[in-house]
LOPATOR-587162 format. One record per residue (C-alpha): x, y, z; chain. Coordinates in pm, 1 decimal, always signed. Each point is the difference from the previous one (the first is absolute). Layout:
LOPATOR-587162
X|Y|Z|A .
...
This chain:
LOPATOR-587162
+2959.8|-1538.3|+2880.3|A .
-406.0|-31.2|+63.7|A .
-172.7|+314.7|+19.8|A .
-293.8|-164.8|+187.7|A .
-246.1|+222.0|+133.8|A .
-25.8|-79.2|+361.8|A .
-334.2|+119.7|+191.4|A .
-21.8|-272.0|+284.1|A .
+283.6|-176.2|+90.4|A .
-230.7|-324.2|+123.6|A .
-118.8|-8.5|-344.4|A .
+387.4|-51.0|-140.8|A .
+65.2|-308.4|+284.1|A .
-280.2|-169.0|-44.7|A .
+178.0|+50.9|-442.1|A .
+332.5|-123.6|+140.7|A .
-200.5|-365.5|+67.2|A .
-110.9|-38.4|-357.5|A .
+246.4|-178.6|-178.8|A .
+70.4|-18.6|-355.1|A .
-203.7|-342.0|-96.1|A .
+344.8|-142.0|-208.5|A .
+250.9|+112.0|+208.9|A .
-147.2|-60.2|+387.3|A .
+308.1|+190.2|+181.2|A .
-52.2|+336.9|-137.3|A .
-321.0|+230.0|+111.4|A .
-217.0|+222.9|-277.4|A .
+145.3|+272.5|+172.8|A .
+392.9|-71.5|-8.4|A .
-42.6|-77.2|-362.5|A .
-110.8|+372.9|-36.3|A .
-367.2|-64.8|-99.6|A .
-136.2|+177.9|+219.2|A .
-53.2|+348.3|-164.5|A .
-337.7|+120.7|+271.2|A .
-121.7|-124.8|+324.1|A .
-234.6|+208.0|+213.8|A .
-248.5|-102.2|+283.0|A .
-319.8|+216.9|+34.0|A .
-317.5|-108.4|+188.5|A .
+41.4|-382.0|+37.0|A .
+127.2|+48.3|-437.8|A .
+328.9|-81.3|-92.5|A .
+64.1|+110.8|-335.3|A .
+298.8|-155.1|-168.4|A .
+140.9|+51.6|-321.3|A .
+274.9|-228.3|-155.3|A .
+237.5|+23.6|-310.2|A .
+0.2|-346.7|-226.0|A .
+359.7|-125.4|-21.2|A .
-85.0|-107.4|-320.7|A .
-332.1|+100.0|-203.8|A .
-52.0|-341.6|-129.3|A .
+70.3|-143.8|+348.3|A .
-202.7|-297.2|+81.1|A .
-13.1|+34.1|+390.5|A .
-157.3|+329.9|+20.1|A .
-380.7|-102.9|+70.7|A .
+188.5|-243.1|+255.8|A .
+214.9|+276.8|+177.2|A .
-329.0|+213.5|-13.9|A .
-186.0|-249.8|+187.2|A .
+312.7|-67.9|+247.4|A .
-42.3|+379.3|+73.4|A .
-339.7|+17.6|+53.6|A .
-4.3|-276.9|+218.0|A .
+312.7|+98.6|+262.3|A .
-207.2|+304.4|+4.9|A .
-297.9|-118.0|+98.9|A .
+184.9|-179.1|+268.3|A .
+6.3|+310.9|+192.8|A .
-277.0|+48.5|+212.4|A .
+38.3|+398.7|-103.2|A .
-85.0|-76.3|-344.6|A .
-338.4|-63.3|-121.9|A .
+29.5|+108.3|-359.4|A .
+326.4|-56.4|-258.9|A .
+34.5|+206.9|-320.9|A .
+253.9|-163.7|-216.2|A .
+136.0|+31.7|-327.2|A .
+325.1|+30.1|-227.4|A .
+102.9|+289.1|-143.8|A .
+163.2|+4.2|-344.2|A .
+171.1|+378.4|+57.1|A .
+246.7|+54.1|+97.3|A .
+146.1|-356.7|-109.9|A .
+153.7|-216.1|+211.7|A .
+433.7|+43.0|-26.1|A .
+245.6|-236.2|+144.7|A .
+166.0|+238.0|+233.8|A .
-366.6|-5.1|+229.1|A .
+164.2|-296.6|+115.7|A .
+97.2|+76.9|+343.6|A .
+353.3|-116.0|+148.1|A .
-148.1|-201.6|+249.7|A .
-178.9|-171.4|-300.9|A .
+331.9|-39.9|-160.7|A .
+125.9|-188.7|+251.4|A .
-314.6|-239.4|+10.1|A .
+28.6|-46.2|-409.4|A .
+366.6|-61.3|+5.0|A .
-96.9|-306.3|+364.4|A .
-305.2|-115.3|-247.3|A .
+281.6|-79.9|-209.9|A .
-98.0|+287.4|-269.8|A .
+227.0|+285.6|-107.6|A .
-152.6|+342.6|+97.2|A .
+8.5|+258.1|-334.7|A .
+334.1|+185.8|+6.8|A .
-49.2|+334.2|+127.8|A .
+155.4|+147.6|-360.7|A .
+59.8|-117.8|-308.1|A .
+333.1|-16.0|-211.3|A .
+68.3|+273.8|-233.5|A .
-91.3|-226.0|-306.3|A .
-337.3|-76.3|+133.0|A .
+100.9|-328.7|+103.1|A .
-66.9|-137.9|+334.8|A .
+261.8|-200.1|+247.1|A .
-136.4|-168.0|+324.1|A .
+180.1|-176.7|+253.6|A .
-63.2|-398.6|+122.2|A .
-232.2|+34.5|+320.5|A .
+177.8|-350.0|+51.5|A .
+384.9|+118.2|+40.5|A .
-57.2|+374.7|-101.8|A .
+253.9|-47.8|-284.2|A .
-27.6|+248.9|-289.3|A .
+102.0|-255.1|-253.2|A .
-348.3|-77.4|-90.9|A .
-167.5|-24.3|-410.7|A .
-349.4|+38.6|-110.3|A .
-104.2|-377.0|-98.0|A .
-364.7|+83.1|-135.7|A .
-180.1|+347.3|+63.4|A .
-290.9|-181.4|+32.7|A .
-61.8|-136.2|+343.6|A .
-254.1|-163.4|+221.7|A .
-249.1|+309.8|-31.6|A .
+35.6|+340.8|-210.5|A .
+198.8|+218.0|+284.5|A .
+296.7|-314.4|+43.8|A .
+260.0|-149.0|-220.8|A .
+267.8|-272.5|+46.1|A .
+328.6|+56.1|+52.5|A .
+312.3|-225.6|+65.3|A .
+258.5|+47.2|+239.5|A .
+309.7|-68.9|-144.5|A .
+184.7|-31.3|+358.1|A .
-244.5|-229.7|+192.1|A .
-119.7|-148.2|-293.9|A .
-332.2|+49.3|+102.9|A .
-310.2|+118.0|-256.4|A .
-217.5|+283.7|+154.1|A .
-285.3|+229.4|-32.8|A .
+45.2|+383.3|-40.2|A .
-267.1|+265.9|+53.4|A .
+0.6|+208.8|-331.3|A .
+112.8|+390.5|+19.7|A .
-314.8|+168.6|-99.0|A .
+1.6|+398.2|-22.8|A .
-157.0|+260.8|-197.7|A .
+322.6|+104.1|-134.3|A .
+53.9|-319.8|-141.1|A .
């Protein structure tokens, strides 16, 4: 999982708040983009790993940092950017962030993939494994849709992304 680097503790709660801008139940920091937090002298340096390079919401999840920061009376001064290495993988996706993809209604990445390459996620609807890949290309870069062959039900996927890949 996340090998954030932790300095100050307040500086990852205040994180937990900031939610991702397209999925509003799961934080910055249980989607494992949270790679450096420290608090120094009323600073709080932050350093984040892009789900996605292209990703649209970036500048928007910068400025949703910067201002749950300021919110502290502690902090006068934010130093926030993305950082491109090491890249952002699927399994920095905490468990507790699992949980909130698969209640969004979103399958969380599967925590391996098949032998083949291939990749097999379960409905977050009725947790069946009797699910297909209807079009890799979802909503935004990181999601595709699936169908549920059980409930019937179409549904997003996070995408397994790894450097093994």
């Amino acid at each position: 999982m996340s090998q954030l680097i932790v300095k100050d503790e307040r500086i990852v709660n205040i994180l937990q708040q900031v939610k991702d801008p397209e999925i509003d139940s799961i934080s910055i920091v249980e989607l494992g983009m949270v790679e450096q937090a420290e608090f120094h002298n009323g600073m709080a340096k932050v350093r984040l790993l892009p789900t996605f390079m292209g990703c649209p919401a970036l500048e928007i999840i910068k400025g949703n940092v910067e201002k749950a920061l300021l919110a502290d009376s502690a902090i006068s001064e934010t130093d926030v950017d993305f950082l491109f290495s090491p890249p952002w993988t699927s399994d920095r996706v905490s468990e507790i962030g699992r949980e909130k993809l698969k209640e969004f209604g979103i399958a969380p990445p599967p925590e391996k993939l098949e032998d083949d390459g291939g990749w097999k996620v379960n409905c977050p609807y009725c947790d069946s494994p009797y699910t297909t890949l209807d079009n890799i290309f979802g909503p935004t870069a990181c999601r595709s849709i699936l169908y549920c062959k059980q409930c019937k039900n179409p549904f997003e996927a996070m995408k397994p992304i790894s450097t093994i890949m």
